[in-house]
C-alpha positions as CSV (number, residue, x, y, z in Angstrom):
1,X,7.3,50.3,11.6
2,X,10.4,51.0,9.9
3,X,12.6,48.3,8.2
4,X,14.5,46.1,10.1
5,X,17.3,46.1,7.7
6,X,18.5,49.8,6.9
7,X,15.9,51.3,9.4
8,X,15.5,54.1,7.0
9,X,12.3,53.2,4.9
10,X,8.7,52.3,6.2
11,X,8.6,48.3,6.1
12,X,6.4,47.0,3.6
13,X,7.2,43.7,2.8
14,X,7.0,40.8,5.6
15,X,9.4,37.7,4.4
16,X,9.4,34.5,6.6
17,X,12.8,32.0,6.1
18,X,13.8,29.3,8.2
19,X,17.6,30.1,10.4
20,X,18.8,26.4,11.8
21,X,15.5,24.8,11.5
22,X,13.6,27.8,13.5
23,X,11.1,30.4,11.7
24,X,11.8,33.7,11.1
25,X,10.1,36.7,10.3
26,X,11.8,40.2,8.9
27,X,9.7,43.2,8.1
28,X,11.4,45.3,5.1
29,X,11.5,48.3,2.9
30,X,10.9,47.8,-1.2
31,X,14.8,48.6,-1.1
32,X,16.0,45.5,0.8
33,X,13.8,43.1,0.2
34,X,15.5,43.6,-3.7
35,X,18.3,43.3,-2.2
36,X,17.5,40.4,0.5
37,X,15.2,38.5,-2.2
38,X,18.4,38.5,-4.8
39,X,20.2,37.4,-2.0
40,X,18.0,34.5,-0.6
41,X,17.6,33.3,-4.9
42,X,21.6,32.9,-5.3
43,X,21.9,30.9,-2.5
44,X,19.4,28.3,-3.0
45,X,19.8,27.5,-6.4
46,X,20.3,24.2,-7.3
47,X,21.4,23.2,-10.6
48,X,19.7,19.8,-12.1
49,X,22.9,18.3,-12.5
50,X,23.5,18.8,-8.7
51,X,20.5,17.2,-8.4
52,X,20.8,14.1,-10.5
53,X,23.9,13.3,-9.0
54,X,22.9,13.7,-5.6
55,X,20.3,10.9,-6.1
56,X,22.4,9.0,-8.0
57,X,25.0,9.0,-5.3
58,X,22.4,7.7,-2.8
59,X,21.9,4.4,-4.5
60,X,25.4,3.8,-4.5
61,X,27.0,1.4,-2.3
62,X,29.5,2.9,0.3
63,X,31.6,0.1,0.6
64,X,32.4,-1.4,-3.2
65,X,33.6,-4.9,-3.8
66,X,35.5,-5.7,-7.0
67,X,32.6,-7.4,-9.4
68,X,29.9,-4.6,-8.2
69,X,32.7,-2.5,-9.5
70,X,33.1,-4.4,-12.4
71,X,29.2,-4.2,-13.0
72,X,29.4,-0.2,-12.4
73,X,31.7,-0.3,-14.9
74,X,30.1,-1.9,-17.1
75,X,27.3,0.4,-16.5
76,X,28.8,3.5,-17.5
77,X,29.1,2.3,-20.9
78,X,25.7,1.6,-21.7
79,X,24.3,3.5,-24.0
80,X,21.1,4.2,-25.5
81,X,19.8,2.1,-28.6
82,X,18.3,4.7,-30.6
83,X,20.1,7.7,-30.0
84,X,23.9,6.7,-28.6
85,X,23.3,8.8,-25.4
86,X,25.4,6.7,-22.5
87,X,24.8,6.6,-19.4
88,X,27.7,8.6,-18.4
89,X,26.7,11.4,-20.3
90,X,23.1,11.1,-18.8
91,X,24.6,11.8,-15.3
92,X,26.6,14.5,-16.7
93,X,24.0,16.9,-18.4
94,X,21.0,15.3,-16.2
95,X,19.4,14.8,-19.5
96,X,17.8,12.0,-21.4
97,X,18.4,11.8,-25.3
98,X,15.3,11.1,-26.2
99,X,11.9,8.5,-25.4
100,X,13.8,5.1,-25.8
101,X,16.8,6.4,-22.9
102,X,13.7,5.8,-20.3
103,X,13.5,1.8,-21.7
104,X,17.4,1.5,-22.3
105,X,18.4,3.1,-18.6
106,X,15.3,2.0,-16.9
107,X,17.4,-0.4,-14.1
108,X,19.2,2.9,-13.4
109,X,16.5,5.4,-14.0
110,X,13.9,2.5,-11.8
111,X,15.5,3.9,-8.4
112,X,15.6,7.3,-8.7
113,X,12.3,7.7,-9.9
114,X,11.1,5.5,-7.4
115,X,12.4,8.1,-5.1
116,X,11.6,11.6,-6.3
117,X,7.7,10.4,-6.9
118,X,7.4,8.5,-3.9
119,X,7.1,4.9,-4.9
120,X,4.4,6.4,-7.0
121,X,6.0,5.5,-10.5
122,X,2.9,4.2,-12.7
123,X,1.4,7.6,-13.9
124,X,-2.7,6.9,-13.1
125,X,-4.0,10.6,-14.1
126,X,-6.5,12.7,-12.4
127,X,-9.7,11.2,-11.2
128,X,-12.5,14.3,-11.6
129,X,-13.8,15.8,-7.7
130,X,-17.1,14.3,-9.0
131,X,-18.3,11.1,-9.7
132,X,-14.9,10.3,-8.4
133,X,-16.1,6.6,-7.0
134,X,-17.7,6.1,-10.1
135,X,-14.6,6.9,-12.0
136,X,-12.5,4.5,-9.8
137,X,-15.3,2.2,-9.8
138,X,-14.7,1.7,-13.9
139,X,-11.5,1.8,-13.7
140,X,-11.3,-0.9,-11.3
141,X,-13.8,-3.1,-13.8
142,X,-11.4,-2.6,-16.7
143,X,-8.1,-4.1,-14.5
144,X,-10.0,-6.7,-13.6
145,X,-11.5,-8.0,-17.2
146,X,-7.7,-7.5,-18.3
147,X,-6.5,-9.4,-15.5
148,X,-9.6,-12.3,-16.4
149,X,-8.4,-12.5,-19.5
150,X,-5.1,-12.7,-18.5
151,X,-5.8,-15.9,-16.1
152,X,-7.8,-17.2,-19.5
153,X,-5.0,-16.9,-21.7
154,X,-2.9,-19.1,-19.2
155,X,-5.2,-21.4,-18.3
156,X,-5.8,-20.5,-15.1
157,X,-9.2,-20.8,-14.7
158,X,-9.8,-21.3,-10.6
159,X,-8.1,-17.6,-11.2
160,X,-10.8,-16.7,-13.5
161,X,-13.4,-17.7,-12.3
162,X,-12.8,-15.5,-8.8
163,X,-12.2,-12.8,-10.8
164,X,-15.4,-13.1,-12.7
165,X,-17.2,-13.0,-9.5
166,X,-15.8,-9.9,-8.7
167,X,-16.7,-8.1,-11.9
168,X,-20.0,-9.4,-12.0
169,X,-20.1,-8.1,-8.2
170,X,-18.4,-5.2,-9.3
171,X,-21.2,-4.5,-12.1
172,X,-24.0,-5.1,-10.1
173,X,-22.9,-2.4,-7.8
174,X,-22.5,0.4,-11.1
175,X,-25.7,-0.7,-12.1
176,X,-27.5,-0.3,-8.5
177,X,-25.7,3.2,-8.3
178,X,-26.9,4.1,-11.9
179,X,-30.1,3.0,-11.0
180,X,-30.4,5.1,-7.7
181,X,-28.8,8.0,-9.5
182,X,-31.2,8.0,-12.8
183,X,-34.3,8.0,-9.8
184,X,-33.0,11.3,-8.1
């Protein structure tokens, strides 16, 4: 088959794109898939800035009042604690200054997080293919003996004491598994 592009060469490389939502395939010589793969890279690039400030102009409000305004405002001249980056800047570059930006932007930084991961913004790590349950399982026992003494520290001890059922359910059930799995 010869290419589809300068029908010249034997086609050698397939490339699948998508035209107004529909797939398309194009069967090409080395020559012009350079030439269409240079093409295809200028036109979706995306700069980070482009990017920030797209999400940050998603959270704001169409239709602005005068104190939101004033708030916005206000806003824009916040800067970071520790190393004077403002928040103006930040939307400018795209970039943070450095740890404590996270702590002193975080209402701003909260939304667009929220967004890119998901809702998914409390980083939990990997949990290994194996022994997953068991991993969970643990992990699980640790929140709740923080949360017990949590409940113990305020004196809420009808709280407590339902969370020290469920650890002590919670145990009983490592223990049975680690039983069961020491046997096999």
């Amino acid at each position: 088959m010869l290419c589809q592009e300068c029908h010249e060469f034997p086609a050698q490389i397939l490339f699948t794109h998508f035209v107004n939502g529909e797939k398309q395939h194009i069967r090409v010589c080395k020559q012009c898939a350079y030439q269409f793969r240079n093409q295809r890279d200028n036109e979706d690039q995306v700069s980070i800035h482009d990017l920030l400030k797209e999400l940050f102009d998603v959270h704001a409000p169409r239709q602005v009042d005068e104190s939101s305004q004033q708030q916005s405002l206000g806003a824009q001249g916040l800067a970071c604690n520790h190393c004077g980056l403002s928040l103006r800047e930040f939307r400018n570059n795209g970039k943070l200054g450095c740890h404590e930006c996270y702590q002193s932007f975080a209402k701003h930084l909260d939304p667009i997080l929220n967004k890119v991961h998901t809702g998914h913004t409390r980083h939990v790590g990997k949990v290994p293919s194996r022994n997953a349950s068991a991993v969970l399982q643990v992990k699980e026992l640790e929140q709740l003996r923080t949360s017990l003494q949590d409940c113990i520290q305020e004196e809420n001890f009808e709280e407590a004491a339902i969370i020290r059922d469920k650890i002590k359910q919670l145990e009983g059930k490592i223990n049975h598994q680690n039983e069961g799995g020491e046997d096999q």
